[in-house]
Backbone bond lengths (Angstrom), bond angles and torsions (degrees), N, CA, C in turn:
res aa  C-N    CA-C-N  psi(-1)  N-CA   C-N-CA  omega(-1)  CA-C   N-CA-C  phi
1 X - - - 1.438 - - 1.525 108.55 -
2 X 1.447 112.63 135.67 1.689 111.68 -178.15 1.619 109.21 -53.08
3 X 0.979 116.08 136.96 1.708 114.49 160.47 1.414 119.36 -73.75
4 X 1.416 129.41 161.78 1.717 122.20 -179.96 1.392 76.85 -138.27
5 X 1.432 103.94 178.21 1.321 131.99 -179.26 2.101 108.54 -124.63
6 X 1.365 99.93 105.41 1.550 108.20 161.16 1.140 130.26 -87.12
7 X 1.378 128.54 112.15 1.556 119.14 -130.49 2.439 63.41 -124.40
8 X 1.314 77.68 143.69 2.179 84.07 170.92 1.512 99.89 -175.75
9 X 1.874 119.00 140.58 0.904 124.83 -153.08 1.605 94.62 -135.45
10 X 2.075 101.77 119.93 1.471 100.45 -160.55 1.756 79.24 -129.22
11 X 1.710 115.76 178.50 1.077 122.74 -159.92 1.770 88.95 -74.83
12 X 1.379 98.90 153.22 1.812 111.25 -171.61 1.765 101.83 -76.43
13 X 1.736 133.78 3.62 1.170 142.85 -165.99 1.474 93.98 -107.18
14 X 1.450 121.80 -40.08 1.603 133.15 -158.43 1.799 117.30 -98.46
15 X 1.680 94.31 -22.26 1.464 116.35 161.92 1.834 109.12 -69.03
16 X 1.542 111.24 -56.93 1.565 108.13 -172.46 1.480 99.15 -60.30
17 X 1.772 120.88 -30.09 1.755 106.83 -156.89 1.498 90.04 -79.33
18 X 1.358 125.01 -24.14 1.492 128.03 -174.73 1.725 111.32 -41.16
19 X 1.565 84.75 -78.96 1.315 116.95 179.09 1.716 111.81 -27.66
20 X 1.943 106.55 -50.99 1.223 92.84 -163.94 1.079 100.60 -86.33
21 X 1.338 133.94 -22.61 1.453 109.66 167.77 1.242 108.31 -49.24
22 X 1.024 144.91 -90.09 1.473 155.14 -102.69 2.110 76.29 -73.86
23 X 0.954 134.33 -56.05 1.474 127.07 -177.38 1.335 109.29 -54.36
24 X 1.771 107.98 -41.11 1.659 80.43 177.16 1.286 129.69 -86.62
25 X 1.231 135.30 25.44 1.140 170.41 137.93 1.581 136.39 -63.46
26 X 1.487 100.45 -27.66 1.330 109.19 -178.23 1.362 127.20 99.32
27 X 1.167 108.11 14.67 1.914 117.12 -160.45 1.216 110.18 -129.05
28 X 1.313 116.60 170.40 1.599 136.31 157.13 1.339 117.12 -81.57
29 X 1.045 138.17 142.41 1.485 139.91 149.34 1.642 103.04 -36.64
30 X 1.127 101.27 -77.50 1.920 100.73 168.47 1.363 113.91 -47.85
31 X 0.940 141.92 -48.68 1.673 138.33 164.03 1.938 98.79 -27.77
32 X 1.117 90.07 -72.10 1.687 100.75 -153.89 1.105 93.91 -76.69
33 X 1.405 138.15 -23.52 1.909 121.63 171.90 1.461 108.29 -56.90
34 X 1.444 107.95 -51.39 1.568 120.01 -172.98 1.454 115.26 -77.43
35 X 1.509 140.20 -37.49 1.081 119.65 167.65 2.187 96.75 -61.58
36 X 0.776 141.72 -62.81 1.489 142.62 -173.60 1.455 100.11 -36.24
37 X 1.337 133.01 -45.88 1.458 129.31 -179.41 1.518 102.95 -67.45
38 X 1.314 117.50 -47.57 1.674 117.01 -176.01 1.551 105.07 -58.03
39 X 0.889 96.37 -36.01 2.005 87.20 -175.27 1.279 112.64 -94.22
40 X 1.547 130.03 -27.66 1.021 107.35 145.10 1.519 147.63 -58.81
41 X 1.060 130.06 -39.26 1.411 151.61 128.57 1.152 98.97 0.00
42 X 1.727 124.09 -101.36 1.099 138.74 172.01 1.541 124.22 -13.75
43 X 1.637 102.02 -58.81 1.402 101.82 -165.81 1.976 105.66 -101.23
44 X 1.514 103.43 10.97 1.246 112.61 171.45 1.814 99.83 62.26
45 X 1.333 114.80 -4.22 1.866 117.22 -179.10 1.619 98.69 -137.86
46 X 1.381 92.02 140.05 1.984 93.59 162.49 1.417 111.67 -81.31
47 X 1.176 115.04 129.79 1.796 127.24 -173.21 1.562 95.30 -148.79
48 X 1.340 135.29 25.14 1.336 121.27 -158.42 2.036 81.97 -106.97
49 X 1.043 86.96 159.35 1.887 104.72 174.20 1.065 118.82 -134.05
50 X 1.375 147.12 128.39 1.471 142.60 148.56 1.281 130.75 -122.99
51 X 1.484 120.68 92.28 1.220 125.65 -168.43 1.905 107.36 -75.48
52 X 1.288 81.34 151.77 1.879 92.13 170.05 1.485 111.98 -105.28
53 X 1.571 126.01 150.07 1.115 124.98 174.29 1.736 104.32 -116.54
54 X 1.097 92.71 120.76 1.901 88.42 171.12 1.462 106.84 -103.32
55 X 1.441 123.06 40.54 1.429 129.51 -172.30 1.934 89.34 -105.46
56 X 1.300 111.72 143.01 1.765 93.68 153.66 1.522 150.28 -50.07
57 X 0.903 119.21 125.62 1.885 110.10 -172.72 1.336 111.99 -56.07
58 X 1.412 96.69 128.15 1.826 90.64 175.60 1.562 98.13 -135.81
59 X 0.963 117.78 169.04 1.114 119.17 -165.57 1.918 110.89 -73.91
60 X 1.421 130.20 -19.05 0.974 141.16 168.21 1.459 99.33 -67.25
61 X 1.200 134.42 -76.54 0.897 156.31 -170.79 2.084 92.49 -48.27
62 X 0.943 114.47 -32.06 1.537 102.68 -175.89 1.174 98.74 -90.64
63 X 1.593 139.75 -40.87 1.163 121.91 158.11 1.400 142.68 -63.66
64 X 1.383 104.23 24.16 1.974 123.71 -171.71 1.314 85.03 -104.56
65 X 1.739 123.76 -57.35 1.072 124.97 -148.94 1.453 94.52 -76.99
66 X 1.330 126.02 -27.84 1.721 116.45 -150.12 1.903 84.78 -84.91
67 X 1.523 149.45 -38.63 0.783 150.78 136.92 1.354 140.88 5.73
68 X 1.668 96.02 -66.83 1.477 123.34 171.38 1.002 105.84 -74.11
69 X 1.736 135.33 -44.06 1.366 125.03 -177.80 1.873 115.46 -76.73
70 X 1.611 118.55 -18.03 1.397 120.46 -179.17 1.695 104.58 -81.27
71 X 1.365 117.06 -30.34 1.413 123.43 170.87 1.414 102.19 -74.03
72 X 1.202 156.40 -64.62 1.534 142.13 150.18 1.225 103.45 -15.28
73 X 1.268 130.03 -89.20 1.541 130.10 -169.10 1.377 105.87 -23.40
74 X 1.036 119.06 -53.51 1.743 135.58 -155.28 1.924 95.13 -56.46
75 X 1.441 86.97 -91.79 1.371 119.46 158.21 2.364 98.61 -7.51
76 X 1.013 66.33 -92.15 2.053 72.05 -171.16 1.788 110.20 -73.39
77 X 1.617 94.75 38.69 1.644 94.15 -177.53 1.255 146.58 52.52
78 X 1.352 110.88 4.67 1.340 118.99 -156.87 1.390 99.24 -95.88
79 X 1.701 137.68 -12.28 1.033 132.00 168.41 2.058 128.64 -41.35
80 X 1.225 106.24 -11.93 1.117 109.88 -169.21 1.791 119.89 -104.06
81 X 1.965 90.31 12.06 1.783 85.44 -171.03 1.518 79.78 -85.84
82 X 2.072 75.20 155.34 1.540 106.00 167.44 1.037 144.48 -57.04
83 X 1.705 148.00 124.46 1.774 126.48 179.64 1.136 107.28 -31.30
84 X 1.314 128.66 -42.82 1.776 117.94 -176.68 1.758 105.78 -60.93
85 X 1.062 122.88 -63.56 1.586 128.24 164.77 1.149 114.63 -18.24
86 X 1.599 114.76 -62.10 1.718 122.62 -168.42 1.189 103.59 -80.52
87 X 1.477 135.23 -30.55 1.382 140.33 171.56 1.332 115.47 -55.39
88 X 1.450 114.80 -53.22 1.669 120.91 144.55 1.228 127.55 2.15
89 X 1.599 96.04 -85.81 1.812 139.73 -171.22 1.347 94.70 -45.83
90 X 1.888 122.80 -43.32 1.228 116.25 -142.31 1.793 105.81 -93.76
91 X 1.654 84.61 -48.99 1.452 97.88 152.96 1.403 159.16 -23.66
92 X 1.554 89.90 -40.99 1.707 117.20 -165.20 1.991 90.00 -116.35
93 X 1.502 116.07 13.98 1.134 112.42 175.67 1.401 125.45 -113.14
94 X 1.553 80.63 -33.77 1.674 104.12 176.03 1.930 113.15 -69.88
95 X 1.621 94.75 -27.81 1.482 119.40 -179.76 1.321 93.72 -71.83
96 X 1.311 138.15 -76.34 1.205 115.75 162.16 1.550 174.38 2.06
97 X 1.698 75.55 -60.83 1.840 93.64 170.17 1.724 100.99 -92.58
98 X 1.152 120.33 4.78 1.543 114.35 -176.45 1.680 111.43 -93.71
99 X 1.731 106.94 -14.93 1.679 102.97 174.78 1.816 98.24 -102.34
């Protein structure tokens, strides 16, 4: 699918707190704009959530989150994209964190 460019201009204090979430989390800024557009889109309403943990990763704790995020998926439909889709997602994330 062609890519576009969403160009949006937020305070330069709310961009850095963005950013670091989305790393401590595991994501792209582009990751998390675009899954947030898909479910909005989708569900025609924003209902999407992403909490941060500033606790250490433990491996319990990564299987709470991997949980919480497949029950979201579910929930806002998104359970049904394709390995090619998520291969995408993963792709266009890793592409990401490299600039």
């Amino acid at each position: 699918m062609p890519q576009a460019m969403l160009n949006i201009q937020v305070d330069e204090g709310l961009k850095e707190q963005f950013d670091l979430l989305c790393l401590e989390i595991g994501m792209t800024p582009t990751s998390v704009i675009n899954m947030f557009a898909k479910a909005v889109v989708k569900n025609k309403k924003v209902l999407m959530e992403i909490i941060s943990s500033e606790s250490e990763v433990t491996s319990e704790r990564a299987l709470q989150t991997f949980y919480a995020l497949r029950k979201e998926a579910k929930e806002n439909g998104l359970q049904d994209m394709t390995l090619d889709e998520i291969n995408q997602e993963i792709s266009s994330a890793r592409q990401d964190m490299k600039v």
